[in-house]
ZALO-498004 format. One line per field, with one value per atom (N, C-alpha, C): residue number from 1; residue in three letters; chain; x, y, z. Coordinates in pm, whole numbers. Layout:
num NUM | ...
residu ala | ...
chaine A | ...
px X | ...
py Y | ...
pz Z | ...
***
This chain:
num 1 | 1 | 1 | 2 | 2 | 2 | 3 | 3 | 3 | 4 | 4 | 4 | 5 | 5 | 5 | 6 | 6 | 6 | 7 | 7 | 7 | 8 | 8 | 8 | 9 | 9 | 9 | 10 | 10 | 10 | 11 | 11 | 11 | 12 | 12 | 12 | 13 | 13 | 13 | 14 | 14 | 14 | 15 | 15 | 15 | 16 | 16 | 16 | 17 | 17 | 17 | 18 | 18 | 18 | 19 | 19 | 19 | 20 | 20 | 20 | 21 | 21 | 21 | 22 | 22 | 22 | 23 | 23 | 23 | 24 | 24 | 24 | 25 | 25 | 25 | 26 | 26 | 26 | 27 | 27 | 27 | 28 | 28 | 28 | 29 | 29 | 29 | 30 | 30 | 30 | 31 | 31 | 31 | 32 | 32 | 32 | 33 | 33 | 33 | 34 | 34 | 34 | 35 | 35 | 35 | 36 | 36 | 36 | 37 | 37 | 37 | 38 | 38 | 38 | 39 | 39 | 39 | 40 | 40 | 40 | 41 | 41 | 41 | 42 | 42 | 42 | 43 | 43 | 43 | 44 | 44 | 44 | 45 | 45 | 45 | 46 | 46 | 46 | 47 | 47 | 47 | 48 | 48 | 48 | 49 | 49 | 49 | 50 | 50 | 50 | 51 | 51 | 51 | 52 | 52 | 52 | 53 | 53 | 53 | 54 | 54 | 54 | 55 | 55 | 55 | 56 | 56 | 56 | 57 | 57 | 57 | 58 | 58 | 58 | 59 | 59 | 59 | 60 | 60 | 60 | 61 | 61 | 61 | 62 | 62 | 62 | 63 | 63 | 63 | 64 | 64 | 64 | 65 | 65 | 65 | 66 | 66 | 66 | 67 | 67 | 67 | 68 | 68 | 68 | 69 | 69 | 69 | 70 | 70 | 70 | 71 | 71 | 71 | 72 | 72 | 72 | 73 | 73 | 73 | 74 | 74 | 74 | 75 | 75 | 75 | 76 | 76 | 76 | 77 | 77 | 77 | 78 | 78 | 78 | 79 | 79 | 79 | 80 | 80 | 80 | 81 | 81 | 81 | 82 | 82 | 82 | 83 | 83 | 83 | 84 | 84 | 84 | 85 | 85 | 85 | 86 | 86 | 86 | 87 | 87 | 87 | 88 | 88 | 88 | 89 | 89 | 89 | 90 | 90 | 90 | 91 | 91 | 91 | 92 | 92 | 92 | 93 | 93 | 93 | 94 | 94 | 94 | 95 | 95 | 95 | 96 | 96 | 96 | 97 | 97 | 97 | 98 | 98 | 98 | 99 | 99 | 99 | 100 | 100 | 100 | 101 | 101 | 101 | 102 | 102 | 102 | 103 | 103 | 103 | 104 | 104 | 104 | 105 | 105 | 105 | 106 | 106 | 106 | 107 | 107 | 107 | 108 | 108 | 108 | 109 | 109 | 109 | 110 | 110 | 110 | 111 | 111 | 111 | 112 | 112 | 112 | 113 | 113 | 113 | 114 | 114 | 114 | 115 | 115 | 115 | 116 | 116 | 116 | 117 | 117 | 117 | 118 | 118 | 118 | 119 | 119 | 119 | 120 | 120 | 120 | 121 | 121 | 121 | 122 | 122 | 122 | 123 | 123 | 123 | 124 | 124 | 124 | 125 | 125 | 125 | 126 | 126 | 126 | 127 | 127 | 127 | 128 | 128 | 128 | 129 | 129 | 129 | 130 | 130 | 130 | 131 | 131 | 131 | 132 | 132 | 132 | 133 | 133 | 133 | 134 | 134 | 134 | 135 | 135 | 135 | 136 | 136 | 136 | 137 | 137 | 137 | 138 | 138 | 138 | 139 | 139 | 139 | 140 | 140 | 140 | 141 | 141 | 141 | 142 | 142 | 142 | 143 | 143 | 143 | 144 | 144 | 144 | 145 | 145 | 145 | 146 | 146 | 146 | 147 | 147 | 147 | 148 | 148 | 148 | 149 | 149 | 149 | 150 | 150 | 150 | 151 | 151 | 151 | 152 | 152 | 152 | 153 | 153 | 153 | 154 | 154 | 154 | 155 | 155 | 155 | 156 | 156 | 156 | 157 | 157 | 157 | 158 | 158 | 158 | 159 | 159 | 159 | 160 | 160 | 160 | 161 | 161 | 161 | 162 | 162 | 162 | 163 | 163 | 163 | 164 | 164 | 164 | 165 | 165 | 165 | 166 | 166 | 166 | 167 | 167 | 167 | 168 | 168 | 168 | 169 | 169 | 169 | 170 | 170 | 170 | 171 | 171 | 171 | 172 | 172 | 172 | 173 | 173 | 173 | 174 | 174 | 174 | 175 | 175 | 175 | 176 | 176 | 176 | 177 | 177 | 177 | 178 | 178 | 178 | 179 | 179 | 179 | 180 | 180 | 180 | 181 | 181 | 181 | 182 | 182 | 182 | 183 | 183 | 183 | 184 | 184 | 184 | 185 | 185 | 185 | 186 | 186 | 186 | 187 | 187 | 187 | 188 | 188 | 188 | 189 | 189 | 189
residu unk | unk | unk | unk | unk | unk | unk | unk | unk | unk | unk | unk | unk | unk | unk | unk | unk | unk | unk | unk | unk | unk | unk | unk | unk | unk | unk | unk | unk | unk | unk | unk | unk | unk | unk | unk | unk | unk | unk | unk | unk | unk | unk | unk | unk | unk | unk | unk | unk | unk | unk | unk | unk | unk | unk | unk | unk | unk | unk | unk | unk | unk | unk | unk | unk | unk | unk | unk | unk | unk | unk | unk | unk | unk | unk | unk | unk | unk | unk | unk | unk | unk | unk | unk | unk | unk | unk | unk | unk | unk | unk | unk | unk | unk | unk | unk | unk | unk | unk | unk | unk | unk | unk | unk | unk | unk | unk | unk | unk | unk | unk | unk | unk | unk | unk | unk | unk | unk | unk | unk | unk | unk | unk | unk | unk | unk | unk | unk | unk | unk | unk | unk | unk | unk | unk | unk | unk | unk | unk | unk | unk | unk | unk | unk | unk | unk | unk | unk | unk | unk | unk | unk | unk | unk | unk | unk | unk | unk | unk | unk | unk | unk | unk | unk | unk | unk | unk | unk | unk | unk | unk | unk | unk | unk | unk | unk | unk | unk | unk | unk | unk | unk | unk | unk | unk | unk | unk | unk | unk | unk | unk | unk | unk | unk | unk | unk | unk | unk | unk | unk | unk | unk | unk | unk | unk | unk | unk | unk | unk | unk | unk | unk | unk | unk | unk | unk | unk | unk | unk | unk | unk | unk | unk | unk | unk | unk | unk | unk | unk | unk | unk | unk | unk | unk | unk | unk | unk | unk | unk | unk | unk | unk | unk | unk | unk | unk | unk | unk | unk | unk | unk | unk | unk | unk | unk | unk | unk | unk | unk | unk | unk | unk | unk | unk | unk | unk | unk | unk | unk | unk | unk | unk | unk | unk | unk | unk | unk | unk | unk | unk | unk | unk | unk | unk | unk | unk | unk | unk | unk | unk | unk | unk | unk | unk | unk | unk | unk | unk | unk | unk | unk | unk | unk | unk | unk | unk | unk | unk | unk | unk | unk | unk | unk | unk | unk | unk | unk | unk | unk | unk | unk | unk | unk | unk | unk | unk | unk | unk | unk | unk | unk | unk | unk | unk | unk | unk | unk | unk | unk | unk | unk | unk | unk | unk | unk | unk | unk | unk | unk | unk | unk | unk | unk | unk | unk | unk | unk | unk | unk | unk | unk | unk | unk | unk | unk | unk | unk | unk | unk | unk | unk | unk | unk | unk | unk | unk | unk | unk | unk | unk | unk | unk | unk | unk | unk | unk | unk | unk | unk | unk | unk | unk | unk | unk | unk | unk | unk | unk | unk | unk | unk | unk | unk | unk | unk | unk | unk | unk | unk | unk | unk | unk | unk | unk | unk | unk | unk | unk | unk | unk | unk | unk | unk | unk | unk | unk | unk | unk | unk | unk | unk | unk | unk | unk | unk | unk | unk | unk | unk | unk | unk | unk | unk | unk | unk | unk | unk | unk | unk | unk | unk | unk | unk | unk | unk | unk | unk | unk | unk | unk | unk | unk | unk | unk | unk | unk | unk | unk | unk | unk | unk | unk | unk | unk | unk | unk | unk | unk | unk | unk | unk | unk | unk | unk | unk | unk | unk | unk | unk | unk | unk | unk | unk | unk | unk | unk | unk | unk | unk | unk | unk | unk | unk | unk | unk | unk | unk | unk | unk | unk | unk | unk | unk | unk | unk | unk | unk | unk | unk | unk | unk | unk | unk | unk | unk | unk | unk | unk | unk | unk | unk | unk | unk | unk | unk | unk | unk | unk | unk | unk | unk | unk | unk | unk | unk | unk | unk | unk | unk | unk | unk | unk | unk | unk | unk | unk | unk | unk | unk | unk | unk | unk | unk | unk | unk | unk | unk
chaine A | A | A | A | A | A | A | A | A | A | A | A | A | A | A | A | A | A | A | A | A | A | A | A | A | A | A | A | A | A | A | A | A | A | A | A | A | A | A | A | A | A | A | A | A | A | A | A | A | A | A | A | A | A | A | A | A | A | A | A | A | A | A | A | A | A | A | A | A | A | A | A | A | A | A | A | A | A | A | A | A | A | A | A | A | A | A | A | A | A | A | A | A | A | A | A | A | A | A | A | A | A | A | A | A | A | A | A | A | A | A | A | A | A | A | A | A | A | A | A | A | A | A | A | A | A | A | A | A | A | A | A | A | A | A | A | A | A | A | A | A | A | A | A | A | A | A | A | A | A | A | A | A | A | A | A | A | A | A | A | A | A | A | A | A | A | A | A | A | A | A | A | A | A | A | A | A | A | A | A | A | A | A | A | A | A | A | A | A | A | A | A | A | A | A | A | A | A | A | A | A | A | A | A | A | A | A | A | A | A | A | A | A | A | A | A | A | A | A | A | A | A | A | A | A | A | A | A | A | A | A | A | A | A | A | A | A | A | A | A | A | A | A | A | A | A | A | A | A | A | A | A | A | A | A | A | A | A | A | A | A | A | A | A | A | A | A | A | A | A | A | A | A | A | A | A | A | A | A | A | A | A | A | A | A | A | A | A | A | A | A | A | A | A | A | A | A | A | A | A | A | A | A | A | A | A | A | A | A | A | A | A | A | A | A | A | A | A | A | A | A | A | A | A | A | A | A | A | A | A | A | A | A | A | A | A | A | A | A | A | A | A | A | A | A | A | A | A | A | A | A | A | A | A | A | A | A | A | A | A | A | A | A | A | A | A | A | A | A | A | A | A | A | A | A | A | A | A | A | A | A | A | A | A | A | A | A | A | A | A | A | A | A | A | A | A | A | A | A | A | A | A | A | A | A | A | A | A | A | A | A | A | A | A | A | A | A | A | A | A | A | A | A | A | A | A | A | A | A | A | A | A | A | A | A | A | A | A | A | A | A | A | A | A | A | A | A | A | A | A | A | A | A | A | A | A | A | A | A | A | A | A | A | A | A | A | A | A | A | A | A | A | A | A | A | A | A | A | A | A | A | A | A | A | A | A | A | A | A | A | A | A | A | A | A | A | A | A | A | A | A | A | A | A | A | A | A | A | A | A | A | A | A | A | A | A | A | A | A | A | A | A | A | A | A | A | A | A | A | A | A | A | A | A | A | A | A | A | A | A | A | A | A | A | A | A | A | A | A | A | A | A | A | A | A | A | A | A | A | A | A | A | A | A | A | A | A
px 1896 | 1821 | 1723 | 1675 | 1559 | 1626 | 1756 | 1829 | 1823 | 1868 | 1822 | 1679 | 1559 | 1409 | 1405 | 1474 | 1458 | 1536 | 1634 | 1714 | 1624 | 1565 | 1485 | 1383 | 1255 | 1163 | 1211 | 1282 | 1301 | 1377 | 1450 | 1512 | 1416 | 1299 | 1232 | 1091 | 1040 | 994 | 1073 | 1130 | 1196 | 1187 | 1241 | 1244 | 1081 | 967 | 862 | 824 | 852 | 811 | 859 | 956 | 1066 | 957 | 838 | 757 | 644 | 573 | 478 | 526 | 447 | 439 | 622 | 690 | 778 | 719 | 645 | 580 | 525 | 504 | 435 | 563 | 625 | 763 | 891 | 919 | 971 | 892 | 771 | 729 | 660 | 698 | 762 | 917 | 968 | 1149 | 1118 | 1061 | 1103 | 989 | 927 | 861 | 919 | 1005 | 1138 | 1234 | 1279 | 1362 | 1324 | 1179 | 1132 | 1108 | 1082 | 1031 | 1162 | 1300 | 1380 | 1497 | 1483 | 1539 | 1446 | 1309 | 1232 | 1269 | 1280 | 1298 | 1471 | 1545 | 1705 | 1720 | 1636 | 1675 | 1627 | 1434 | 1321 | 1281 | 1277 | 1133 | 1099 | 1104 | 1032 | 910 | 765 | 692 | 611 | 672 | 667 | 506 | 429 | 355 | 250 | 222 | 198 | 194 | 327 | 337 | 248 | 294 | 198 | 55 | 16 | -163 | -186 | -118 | -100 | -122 | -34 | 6 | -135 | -167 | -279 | -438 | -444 | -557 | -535 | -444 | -403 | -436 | -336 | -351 | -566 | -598 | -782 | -828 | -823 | -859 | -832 | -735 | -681 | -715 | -744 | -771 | -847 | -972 | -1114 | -1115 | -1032 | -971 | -924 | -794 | -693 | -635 | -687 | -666 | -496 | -475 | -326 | -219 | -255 | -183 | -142 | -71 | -27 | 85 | 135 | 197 | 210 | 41 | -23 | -6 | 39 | 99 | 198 | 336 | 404 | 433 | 345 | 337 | 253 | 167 | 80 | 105 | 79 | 127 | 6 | -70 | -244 | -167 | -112 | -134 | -109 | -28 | 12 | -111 | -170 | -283 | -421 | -378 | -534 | -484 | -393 | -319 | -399 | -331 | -401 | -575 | -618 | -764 | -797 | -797 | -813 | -799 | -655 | -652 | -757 | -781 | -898 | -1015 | -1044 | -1176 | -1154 | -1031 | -1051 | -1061 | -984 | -1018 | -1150 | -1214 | -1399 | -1448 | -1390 | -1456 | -1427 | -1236 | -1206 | -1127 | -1209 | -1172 | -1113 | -1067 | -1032 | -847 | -874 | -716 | -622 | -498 | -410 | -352 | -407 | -400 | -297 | -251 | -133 | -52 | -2 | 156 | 107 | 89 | 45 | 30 | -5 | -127 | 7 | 83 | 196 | 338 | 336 | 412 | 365 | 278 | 223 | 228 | 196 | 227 | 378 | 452 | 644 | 638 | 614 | 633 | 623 | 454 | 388 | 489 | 531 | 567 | 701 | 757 | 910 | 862 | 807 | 799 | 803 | 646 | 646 | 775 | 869 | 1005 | 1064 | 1040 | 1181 | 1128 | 1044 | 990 | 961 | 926 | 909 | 1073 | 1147 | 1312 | 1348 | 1294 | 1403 | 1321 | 1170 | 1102 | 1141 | 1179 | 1197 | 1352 | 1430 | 1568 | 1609 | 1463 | 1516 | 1465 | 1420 | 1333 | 1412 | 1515 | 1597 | 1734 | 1730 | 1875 | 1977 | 2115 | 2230 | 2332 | 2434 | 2475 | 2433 | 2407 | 2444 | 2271 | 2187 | 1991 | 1987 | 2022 | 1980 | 1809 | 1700 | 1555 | 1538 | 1607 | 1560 | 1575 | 1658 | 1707 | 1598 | 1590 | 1475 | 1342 | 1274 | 1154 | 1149 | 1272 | 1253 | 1217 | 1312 | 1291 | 1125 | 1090 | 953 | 869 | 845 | 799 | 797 | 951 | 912 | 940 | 954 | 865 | 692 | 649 | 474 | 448 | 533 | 487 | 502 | 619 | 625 | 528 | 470 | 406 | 263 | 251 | 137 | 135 | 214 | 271 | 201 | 290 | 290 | 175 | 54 | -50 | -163 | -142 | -203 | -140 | -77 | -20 | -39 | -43 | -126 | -248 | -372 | -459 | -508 | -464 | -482 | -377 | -292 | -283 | -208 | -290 | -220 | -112 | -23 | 131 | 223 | 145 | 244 | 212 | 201 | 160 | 277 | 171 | 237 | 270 | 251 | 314 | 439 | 429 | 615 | 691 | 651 | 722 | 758 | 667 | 687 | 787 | 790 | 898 | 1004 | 1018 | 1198 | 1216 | 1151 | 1186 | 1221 | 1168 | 1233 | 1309 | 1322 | 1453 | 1591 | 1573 | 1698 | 1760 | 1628 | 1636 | 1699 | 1699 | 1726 | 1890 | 1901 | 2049 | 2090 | 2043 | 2149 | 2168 | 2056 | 2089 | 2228 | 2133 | 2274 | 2444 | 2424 | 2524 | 2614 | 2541 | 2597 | 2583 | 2557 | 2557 | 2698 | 2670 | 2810 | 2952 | 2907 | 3070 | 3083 | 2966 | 2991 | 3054 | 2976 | 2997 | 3083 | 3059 | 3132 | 3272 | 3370 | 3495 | 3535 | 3567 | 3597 | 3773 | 3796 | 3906 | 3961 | 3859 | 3911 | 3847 | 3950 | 3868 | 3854
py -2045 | -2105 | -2006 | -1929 | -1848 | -1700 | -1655 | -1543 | -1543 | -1609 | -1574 | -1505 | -1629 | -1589 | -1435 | -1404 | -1257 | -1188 | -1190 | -1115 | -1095 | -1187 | -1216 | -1133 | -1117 | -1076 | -922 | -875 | -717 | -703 | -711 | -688 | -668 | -799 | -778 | -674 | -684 | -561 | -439 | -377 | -268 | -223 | -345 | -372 | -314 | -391 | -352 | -201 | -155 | -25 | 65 | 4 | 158 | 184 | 83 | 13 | 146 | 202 | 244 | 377 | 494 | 627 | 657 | 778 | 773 | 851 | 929 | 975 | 880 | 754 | 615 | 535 | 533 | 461 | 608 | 703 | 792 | 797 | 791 | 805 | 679 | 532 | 415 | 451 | 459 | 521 | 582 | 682 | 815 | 757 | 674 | 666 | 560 | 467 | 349 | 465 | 581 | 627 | 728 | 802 | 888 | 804 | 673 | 558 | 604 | 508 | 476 | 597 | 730 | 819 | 894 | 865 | 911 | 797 | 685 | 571 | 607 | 653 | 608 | 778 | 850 | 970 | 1071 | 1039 | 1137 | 1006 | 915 | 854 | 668 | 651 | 492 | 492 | 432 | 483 | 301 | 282 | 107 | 126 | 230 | 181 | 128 | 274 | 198 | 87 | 14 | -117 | -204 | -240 | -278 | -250 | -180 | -183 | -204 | -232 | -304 | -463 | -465 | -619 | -642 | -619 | -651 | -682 | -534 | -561 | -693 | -702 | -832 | -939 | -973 | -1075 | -1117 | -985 | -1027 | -1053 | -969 | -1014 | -1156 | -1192 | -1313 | -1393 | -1417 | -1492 | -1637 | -1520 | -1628 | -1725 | -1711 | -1737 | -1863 | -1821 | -1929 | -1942 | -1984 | -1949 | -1986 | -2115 | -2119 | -2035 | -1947 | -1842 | -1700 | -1778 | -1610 | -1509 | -1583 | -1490 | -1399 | -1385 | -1295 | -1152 | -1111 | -951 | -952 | -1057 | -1022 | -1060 | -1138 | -1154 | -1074 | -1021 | -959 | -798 | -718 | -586 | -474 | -493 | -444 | -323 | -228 | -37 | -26 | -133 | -123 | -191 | -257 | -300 | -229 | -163 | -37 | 93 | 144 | 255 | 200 | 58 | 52 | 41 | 9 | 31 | 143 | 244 | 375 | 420 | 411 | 465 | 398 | 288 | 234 | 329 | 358 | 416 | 580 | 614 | 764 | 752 | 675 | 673 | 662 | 593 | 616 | 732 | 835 | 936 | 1052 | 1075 | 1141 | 1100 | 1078 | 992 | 1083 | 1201 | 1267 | 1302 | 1324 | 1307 | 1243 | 1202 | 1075 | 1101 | 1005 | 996 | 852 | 823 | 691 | 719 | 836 | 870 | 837 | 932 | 974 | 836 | 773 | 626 | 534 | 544 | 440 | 479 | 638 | 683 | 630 | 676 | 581 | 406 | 364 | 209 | 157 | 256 | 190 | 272 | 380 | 376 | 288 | 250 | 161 | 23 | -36 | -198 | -127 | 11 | -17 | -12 | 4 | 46 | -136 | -178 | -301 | -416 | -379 | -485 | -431 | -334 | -310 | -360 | -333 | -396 | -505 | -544 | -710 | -765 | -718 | -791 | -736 | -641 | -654 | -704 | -787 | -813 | -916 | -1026 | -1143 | -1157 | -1065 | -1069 | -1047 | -1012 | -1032 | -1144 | -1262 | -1356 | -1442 | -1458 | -1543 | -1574 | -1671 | -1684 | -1723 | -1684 | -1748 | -1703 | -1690 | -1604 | -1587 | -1738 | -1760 | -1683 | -1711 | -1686 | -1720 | -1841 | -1900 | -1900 | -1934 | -1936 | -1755 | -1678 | -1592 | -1541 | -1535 | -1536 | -1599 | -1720 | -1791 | -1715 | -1667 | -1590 | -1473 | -1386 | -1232 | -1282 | -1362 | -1424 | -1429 | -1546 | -1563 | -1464 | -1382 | -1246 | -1145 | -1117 | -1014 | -1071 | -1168 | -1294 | -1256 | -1260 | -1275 | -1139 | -1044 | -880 | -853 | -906 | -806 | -897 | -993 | -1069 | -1008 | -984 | -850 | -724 | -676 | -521 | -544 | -645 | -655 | -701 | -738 | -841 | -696 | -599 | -488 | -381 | -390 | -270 | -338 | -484 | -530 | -508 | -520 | -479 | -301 | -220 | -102 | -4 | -77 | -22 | -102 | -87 | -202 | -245 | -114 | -53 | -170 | -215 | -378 | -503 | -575 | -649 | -784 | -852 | -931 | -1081 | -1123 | -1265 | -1189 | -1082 | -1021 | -1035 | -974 | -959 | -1090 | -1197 | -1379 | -1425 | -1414 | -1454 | -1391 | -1303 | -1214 | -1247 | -1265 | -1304 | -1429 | -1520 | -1665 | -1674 | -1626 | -1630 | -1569 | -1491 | -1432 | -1512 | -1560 | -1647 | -1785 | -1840 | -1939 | -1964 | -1823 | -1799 | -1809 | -1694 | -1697 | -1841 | -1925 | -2117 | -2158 | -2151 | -2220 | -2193 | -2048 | -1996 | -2036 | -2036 | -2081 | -2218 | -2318 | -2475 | -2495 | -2426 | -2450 | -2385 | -2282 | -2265 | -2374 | -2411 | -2471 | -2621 | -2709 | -2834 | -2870 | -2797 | -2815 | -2765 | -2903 | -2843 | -2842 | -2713 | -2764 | -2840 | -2833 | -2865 | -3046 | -3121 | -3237 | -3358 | -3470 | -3526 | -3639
pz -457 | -567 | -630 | -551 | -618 | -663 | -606 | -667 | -799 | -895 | -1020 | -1087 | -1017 | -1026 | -1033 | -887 | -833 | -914 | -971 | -1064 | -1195 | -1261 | -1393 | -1330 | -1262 | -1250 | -1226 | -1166 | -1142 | -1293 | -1356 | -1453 | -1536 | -1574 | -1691 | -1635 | -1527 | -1465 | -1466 | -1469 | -1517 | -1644 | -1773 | -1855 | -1956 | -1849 | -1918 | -1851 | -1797 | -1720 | -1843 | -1923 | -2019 | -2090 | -2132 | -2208 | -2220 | -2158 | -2092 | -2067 | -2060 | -2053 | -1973 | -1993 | -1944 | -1796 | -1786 | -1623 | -1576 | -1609 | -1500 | -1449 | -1557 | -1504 | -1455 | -1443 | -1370 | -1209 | -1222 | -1100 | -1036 | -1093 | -1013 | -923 | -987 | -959 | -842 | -882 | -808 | -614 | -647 | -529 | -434 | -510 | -497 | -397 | -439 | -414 | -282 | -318 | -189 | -71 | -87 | 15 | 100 | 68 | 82 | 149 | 99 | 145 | 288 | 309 | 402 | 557 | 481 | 571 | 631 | 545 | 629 | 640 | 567 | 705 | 764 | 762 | 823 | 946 | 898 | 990 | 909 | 1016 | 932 | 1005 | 924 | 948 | 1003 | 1102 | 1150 | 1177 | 1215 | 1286 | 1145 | 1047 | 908 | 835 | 860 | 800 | 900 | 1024 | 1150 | 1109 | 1081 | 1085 | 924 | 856 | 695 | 726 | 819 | 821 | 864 | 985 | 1052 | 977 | 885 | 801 | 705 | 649 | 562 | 664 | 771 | 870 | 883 | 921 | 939 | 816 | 765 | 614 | 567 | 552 | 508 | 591 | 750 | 845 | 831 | 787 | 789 | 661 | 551 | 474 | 443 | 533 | 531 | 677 | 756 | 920 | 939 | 852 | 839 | 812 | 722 | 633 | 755 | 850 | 943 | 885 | 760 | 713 | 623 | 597 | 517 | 517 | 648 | 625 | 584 | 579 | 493 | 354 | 315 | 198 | 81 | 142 | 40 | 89 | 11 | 22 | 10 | 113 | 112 | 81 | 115 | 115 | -51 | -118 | -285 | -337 | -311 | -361 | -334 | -203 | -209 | -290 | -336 | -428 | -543 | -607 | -743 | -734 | -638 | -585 | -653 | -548 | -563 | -644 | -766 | -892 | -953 | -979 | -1084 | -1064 | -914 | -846 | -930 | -853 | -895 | -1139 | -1153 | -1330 | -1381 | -1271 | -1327 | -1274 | -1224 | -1176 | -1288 | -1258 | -1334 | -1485 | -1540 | -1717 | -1748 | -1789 | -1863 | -1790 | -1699 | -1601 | -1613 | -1618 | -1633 | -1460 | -1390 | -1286 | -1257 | -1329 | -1338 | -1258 | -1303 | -1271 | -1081 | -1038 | -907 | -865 | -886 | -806 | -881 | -925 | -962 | -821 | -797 | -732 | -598 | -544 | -420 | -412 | -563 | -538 | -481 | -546 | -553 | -443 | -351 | -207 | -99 | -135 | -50 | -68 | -174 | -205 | -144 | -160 | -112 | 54 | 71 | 263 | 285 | 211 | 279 | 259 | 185 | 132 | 287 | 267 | 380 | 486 | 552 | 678 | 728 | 589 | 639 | 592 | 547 | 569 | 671 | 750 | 838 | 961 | 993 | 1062 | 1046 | 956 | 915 | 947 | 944 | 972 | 1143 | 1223 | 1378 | 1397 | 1317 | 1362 | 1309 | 1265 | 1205 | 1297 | 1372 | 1427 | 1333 | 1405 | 1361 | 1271 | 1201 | 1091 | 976 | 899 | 756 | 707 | 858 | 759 | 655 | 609 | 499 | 461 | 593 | 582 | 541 | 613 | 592 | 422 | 340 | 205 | 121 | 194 | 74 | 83 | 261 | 267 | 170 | 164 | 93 | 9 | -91 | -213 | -245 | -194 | -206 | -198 | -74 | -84 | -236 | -199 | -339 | -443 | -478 | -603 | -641 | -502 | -515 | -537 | -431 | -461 | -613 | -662 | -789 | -870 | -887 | -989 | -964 | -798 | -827 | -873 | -834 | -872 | -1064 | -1101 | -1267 | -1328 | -1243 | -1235 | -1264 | -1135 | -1152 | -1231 | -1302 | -1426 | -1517 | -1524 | -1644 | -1680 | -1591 | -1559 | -1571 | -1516 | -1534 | -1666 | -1735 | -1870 | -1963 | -2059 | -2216 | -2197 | -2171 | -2229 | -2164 | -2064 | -2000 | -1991 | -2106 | -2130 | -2001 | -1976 | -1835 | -1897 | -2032 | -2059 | -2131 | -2170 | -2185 | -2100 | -1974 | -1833 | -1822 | -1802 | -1742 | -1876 | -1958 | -2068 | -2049 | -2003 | -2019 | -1880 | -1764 | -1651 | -1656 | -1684 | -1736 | -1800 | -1873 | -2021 | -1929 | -1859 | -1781 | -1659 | -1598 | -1525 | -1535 | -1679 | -1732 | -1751 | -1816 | -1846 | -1715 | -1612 | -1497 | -1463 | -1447 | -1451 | -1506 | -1597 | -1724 | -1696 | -1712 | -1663 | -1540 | -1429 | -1325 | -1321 | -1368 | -1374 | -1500 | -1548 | -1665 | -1557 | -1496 | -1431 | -1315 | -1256 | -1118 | -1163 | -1300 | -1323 | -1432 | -1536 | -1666 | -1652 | -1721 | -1718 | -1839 | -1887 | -2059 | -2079 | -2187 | -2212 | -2158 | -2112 | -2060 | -2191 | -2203 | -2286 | -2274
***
């Protein structure tokens, strides 16, 4: 049910990235890709994500004492990146320090996708993991609506009720689409 959602939101996230400097969105990519090639063939760096989770987990604690699944839902190391860039832009104004602090964000959010699917995928009995499918979902649902929440926030160039309209609108179709093949039979009268 939520595969489409997830199809619409990365699509039109992408979509708005073309949007915006081509070195902020090259070095989203490119940190998608250094994550991902460091992970399947230098090193996965578990213990990192683990003391991610953890700060989220305390953090979030006192909070919402219910909420234990706050390390994997929220993506503290991508959310202290855009930190830091805001921090370092009041220091150094004159710098375009985007690129860099965008490249660390799409590392950090790719480390934490992977880890928490496959933390969520030993915790899942049985074949089909249907629970588990719906969790990613939800997950990187919330990650990217932050991801897009804070690039809205730190530059014009992505405007975030664009993003929520082309993510819906795609989303909609994939609906439609698949409710018209699953139910509609044409040709009967």
């Amino acid at each position: 049910m939520l595969l489409p959602l997830t199809i619409g939101i990365t699509a039109s996230f992408w979509e708005n990235l073309r949007l915006v400097q081509s070195s902020i969105s090259g070095a989203f990519g490119w940190g998608v890709v250094s994550y991902l090639l460091l992970h399947i063939l230098l090193y996965e760096p578990a213990q990192v994500f683990d003391t991610g989770k953890k700060i989220t987990e305390k953090a979030t604690g006192f909070l919402l004492p219910m909420f234990k699944i706050a390390g994997f839902c929220i993506p503290i190391f991508t959310i202290l990146s855009f930190a830091a860039y805001y921090l370092s832009s009041l220091i150094w104004k004159n710098v375009d320090l985007f690129p860099f602090f965008a490249f660390l964000a799409a590392f950090t959010f790719t480390m934490h996708i992977v880890f928490t699917a496959n933390a969520l995928k030993g915790k899942q009995a049985g074949w089909l993991k249907e629970n588990y499918f719906f969790s990613i979902f939800i997950i990187y649902i919330i990650n990217m609506l932050i991801i897009a929440g804070a690039f809205t926030l730190l530059t014009s160039e992505f405007p975030f009720l664009e993003f929520w309209k082309r993510a819906t609108t795609i989303a909609g179709a994939i609906y439609t689409a698949s409710f018209k093949q699953l139910f509609v039979v044409e040709g009967r009268g």
